[in-house]
C-alpha positions in Angstrom: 11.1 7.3 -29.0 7.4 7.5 -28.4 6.6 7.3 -32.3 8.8 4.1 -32.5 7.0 3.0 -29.9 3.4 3.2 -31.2 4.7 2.0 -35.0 5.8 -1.0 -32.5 9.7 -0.6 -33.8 10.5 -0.2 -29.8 9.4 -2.0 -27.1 8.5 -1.1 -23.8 9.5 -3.4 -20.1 8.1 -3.2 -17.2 10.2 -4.3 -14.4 7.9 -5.3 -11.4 4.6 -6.8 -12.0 2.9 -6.2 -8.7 0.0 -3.9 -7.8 1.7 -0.7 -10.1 3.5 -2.7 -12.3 0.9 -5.0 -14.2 -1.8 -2.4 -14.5 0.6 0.0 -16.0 2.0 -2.7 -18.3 -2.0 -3.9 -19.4 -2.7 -0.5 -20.0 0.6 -0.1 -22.2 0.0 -2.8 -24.0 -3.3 -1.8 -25.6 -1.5 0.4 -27.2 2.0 -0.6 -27.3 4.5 -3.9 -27.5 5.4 -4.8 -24.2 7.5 -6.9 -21.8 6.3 -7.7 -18.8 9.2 -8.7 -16.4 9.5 -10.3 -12.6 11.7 -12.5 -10.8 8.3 -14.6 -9.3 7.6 -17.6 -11.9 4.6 -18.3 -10.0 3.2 -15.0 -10.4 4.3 -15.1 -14.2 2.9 -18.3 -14.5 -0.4 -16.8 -13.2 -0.6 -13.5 -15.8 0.4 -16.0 -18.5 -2.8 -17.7 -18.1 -5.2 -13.6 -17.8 -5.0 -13.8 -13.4 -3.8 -11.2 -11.5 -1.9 -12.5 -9.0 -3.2 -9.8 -6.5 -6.4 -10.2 -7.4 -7.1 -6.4 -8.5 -7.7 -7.1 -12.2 -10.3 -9.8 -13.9 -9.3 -11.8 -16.9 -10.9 -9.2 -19.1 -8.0 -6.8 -18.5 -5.3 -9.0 -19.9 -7.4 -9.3 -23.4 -6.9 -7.3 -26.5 -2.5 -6.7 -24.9 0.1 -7.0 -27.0 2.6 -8.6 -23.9 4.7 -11.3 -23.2 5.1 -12.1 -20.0 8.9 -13.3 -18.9 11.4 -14.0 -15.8 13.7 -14.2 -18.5 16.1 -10.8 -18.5 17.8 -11.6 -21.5 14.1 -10.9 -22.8 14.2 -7.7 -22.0 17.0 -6.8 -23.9 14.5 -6.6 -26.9 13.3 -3.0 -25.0 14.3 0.1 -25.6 11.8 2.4 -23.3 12.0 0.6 -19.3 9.7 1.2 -16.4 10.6 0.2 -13.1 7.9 -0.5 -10.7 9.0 -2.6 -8.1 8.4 -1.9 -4.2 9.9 0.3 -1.5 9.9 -1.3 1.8 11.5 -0.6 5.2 13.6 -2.5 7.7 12.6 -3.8 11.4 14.3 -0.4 12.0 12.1 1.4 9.7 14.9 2.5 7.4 14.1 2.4 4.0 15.2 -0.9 2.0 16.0 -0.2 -1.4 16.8 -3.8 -2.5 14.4 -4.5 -4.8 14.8 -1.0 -6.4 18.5 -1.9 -6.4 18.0 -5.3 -7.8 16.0 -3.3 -10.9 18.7 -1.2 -11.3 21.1 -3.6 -11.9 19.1 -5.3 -14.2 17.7 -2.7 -16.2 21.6 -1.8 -16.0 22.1 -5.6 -17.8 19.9 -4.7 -20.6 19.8 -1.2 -21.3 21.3 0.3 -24.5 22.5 3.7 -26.1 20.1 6.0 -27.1 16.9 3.8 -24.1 14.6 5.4 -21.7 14.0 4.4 -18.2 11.3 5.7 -16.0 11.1 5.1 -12.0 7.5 4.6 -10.7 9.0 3.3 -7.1 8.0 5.8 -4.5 11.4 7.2 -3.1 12.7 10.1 -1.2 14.4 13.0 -3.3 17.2 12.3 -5.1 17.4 8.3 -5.0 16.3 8.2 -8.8 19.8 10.0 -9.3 21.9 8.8 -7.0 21.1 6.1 -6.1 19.7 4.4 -9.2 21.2 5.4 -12.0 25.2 4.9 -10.5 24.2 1.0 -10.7 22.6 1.7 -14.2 26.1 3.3 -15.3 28.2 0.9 -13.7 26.2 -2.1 -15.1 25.8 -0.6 -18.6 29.1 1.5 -19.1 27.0 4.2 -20.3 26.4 7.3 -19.1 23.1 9.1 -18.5 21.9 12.2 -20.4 24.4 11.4 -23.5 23.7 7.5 -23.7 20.7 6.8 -22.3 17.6 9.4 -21.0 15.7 9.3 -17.1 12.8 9.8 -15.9 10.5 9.3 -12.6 6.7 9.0 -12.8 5.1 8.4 -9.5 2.6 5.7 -9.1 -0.8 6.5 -8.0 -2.5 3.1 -7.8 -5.1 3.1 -5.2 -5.8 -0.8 -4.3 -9.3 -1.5 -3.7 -10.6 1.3 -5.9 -12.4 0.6 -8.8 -14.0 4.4 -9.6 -10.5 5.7 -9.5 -8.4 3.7 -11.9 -4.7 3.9 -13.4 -6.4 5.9 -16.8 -8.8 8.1 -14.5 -6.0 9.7 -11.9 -3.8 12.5 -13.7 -0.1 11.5 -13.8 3.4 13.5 -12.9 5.7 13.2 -15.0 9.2 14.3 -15.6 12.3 13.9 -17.2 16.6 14.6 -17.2 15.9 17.5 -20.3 13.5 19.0 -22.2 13.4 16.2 -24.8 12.7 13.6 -22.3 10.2 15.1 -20.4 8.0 15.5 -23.8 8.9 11.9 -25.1 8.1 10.4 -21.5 5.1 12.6 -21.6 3.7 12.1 -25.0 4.2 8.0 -23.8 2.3 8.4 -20.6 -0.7 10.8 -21.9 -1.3 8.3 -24.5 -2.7 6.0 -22.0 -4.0 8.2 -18.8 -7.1 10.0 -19.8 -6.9 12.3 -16.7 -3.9 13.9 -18.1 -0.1 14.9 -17.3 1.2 17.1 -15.1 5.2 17.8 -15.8 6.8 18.5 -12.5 10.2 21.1 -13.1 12.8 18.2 -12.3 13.0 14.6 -11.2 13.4 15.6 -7.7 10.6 17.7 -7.6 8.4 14.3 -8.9 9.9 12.6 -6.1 9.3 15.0 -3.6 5.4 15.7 -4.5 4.5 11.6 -4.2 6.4 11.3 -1.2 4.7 14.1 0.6 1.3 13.0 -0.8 1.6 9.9 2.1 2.9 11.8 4.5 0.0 14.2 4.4 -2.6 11.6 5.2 -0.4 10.0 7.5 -0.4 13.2 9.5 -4.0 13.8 8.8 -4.7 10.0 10.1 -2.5 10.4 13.3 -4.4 13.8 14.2 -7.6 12.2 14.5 -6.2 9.0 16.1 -4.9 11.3 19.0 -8.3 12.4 19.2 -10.0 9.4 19.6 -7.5 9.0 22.6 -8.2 11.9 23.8 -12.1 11.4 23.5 -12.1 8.0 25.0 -10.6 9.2 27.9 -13.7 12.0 28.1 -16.1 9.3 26.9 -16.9 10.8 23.8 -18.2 9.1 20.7 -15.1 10.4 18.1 -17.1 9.8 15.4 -19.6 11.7 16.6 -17.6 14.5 16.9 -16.3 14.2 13.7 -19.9 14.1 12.2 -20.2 17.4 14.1 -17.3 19.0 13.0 -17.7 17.9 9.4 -20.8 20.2 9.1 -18.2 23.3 8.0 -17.3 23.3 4.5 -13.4 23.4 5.2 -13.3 20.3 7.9 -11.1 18.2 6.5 -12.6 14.5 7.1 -10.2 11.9 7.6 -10.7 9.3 10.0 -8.9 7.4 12.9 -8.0 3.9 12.4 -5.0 1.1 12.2 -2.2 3.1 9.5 -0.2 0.2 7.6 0.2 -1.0 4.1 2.8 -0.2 2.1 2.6 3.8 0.8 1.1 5.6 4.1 2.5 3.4 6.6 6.3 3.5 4.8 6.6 6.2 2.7 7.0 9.1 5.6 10.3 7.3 6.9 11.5 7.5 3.5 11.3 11.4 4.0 12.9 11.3 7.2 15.6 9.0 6.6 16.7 11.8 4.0 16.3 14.7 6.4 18.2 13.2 9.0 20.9 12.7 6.6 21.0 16.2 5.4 21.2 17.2 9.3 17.6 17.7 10.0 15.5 15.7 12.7 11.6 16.3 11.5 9.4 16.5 14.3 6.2 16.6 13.0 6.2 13.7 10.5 7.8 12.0 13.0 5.5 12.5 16.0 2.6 11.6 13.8 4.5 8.2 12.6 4.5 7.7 16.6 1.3 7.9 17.0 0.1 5.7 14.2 2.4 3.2 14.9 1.1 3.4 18.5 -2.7 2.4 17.8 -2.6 -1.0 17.4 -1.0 -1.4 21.6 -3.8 1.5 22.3 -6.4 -0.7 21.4 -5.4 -3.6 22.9 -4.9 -1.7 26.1 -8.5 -0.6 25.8 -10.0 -4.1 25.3 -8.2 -5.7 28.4 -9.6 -3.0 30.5 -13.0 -3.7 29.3 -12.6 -7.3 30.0 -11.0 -7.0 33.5 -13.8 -4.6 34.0 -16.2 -7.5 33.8 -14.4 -9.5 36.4 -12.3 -11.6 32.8 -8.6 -12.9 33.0 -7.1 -11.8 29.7 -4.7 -14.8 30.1 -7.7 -16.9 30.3 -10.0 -15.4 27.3 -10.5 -16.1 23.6 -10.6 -13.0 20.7 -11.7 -13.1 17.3 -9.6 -10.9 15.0 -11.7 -10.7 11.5 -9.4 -9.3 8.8 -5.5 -9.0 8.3 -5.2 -7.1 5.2 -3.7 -3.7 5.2 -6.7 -2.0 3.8 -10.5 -3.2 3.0 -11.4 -5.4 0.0 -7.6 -6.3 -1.2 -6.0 -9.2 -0.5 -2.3 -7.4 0.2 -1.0 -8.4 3.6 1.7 -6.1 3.5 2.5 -4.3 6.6 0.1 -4.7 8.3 -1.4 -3.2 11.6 -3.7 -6.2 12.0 -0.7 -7.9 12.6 0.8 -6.2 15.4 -2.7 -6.1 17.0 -2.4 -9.7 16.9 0.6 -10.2 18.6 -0.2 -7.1 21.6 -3.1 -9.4 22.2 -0.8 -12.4 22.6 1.7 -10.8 24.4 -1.1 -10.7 26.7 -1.6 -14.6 26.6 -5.1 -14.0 25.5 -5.8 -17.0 22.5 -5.9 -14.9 19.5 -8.2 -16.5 15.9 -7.7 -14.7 13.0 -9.9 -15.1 10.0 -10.2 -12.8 6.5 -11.8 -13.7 3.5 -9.6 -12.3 1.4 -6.2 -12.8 2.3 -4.0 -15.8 1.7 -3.4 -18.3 4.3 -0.4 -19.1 2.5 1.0 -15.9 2.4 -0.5 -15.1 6.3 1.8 -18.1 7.4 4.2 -17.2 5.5 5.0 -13.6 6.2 3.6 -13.7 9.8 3.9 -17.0 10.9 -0.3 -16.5 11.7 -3.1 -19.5 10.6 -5.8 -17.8 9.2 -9.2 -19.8 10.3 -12.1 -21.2 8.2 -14.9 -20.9 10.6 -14.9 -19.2 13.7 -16.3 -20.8 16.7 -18.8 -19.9 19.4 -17.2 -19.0 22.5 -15.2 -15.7 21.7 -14.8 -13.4 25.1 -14.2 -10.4 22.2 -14.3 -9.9 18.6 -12.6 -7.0 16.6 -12.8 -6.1 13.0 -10.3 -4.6 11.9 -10.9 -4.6 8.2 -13.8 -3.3 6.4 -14.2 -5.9 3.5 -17.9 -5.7 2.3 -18.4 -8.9 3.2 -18.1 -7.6 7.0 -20.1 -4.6 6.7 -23.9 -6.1 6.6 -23.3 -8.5 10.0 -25.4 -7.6 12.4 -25.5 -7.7 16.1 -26.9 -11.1 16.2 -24.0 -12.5 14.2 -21.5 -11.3 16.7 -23.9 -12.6 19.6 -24.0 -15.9 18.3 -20.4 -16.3 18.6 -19.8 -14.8 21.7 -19.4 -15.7 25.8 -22.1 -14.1 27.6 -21.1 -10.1 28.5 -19.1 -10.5 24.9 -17.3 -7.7 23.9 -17.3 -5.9 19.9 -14.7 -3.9 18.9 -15.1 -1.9 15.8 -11.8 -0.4 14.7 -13.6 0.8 11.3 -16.7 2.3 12.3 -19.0 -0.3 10.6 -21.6 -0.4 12.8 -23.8 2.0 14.0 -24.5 0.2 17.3 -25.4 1.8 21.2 -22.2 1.3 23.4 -24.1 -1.2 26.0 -26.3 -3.5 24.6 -28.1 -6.4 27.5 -25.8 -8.8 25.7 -23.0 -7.5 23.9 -20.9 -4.3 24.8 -19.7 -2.5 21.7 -16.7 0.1 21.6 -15.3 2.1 18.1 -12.3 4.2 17.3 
């Protein structure tokens, strides 16, 4: 397969041309003849003419590729080796929704032929790949996998935001159904990742070690976002602490903070949704998914105490929210914690503006049913930042001032500024 591939005989598809898919399928084609495939002809319509529709890439990523770009599935039938990278989400109940890995399945089902590949990138819990997956692949397809057609899973480590640590740069697991897969899926994959391979033992091992990779920092996070409870309470600077503490070589420094998006935020249900079906209730990934998914309320409780404190009806007062993203300097608006700040505030009657330079307002009203505001105005009883985009970072004090009330409050949820807690003017609280 992989020598077919790179005489250009075979082609490869990638199914799902978000913030995975279309790096991976860039980077493939440099190398390789590809198909880029998604059922979102606007977003198509975008990478047809060099823009990433998420805004991670520049025009200069889409030169020098040998892709086509297609909504068209019958295309894909020209592919013989298929990646599917399409998200994992969860439900208002935060079970995991498998739809769009479904969807894939079936289609890749539509297409695929005797003697194809087809890698999973879509972070999962343990054993979805097989059982979950490939049934629809079977059904769809009539063939049957290991004899007709060959598996693997490849966990994505994409890291929005980051430009040092790239798709090429970060080493990639790999595995396979057999012994020949795993080396033709690796040989395919180590053409294009500098960093290297590592071949996990079996496909649910691959699953299992991205899943937990999430769930580690998600436990990491909620530890230190306990603390900063815990250190409010004392009046304690928590990142003071932390700056303390991280003066022993084996402190671990992570850093308390709004947890959403869609890997650390998502992926630790998807772990506990299959231990609860094998008969086991986790307690400790699921305490820490508490606390997380408690912050945004926490903060919010914190700020209408400081404003009754200064004799202020919250019902009565006006915050500025600056940034909804789910992370700093992306323009992804998926799950975020911004947003359920957002509506703890309302549910407080306070008159909420939101603003972010970055995200879409089309998308913000879309998902959220939220305006996103050009200019703020002048009269804000509060203001929080809750993303770090760069363009946040150098505003100073007098920026904040000059849209403030007088005994204006500043809430810095991502330690941006290295301000004193009561200023004449302005009175400034971090996590």
């Amino acid at each position: 397969m992989y020598q077919e591939l790179l005489d250009k005989k075979k082609k490869i598809a990638v199914v799902g041309l978000g913030y995975v898919g279309l790096p991976i399928a860039l980077e493939f084609a440099r190398y390789f003849s590809v198909i880029g495939f998604d059922i979102n002809d606007e977003r198509v319509d975008l990478m047809r003419k060099g823009i990433d529709p998420s805004k991670e890439l520049d025009t200069q990523a889409f030169e020098g590729t040998d892709i086509e770009f297609t909504t068209n599935i019958e295309k894909m039938k020209e592919a013989h080796f298929f990646v599917v990278a399409v998200p994992t989400d969860i439900n208002e109940h935060k079970i995991p929704d498998l739809t769009p890995l479904l969807k894939a399945s079936g289609s890749v089902g539509q297409v695929i032929k005797k003697g194809d590949y087809v890698v999973f990138e879509s972070t999962v819990y343990p054993g979805c790949t097989e059982d979950d997956c490939l049934p629809i692949i079977e059904e769809k397809s009539g063939l049957k996998r290991n004899s007709d057609f060959k598996f693997g899973y490849s966990p994505e480590r994409i890291n929005p935001g980051d430009k040092e640590r790239t798709l090429t740069t970060i080493l990639k697991i790999v595995s396979g159904c057999d012994d020949e897969s795993l080396e033709e899926i690796d040989k395919v994959y180590s053409h294009i990742i500098k960093a290297g391979t590592h071949r996990a033992s079996s496909v649910k091992v691959a699953e299992a070690a991205k899943v937990i990779e999430n769930t580690q920092r998600d436990l990491n996070i909620s530890l230190m976002n306990e603390l900063a409870i815990i250190f409010d309470k004392m009046n304690i600077d928590t990142q003071e602490v932390l700056k303390a503490a991280g003066t022993k070589w084996n402190f671990l420094k992570f850093y308390p903070g709004l947890v959403g998006g869609h890997c650390i935020g998502v992926d630790p249900y998807y772990l506990m949704h299959k231990s609860k079906q094998l008969g086991y209730d986790p307690q400790v990934i699921a305490a820490g998914r508490r606390i997380n998914d408690y912050m945004p309320a926490f903060v919010v409780k914190k700020l209408v105490q400081m404003l009754i404190s200064k004799g202020k009806n919250p019902s009565e007062c006006k915050v500025l929210v600056k940034g909804i993203t789910f992370k700093e300097n992306v323009s992804d608006i998926r799950n975020s914690k911004v947003v359920d700040l957002v509506k703890e505030l309302m549910d407080y009657s306070i008159n909420v503006h939101v603003m972010d330079c970055w995200a879409s307002p089309n998308e913000v009203a879309h998902e959220y049913n939220l305006t996103l505001i050009d200019e703020p105005s002048k009269d804000y009883d509060a203001i929080i930042v809750a993303v770090a985009h760069n363009e946040y970072k150098n505003l100073d004090i007098s920026y904040f001032k000059r849209l403030s009330k007088e005994e204006g409050i500043l809430i810095d949820l991502k330690n941006c500024y290295d301000l004193k807690r009561k200023d004449e003017e302005m009175e400034y609280w971090k996590l």
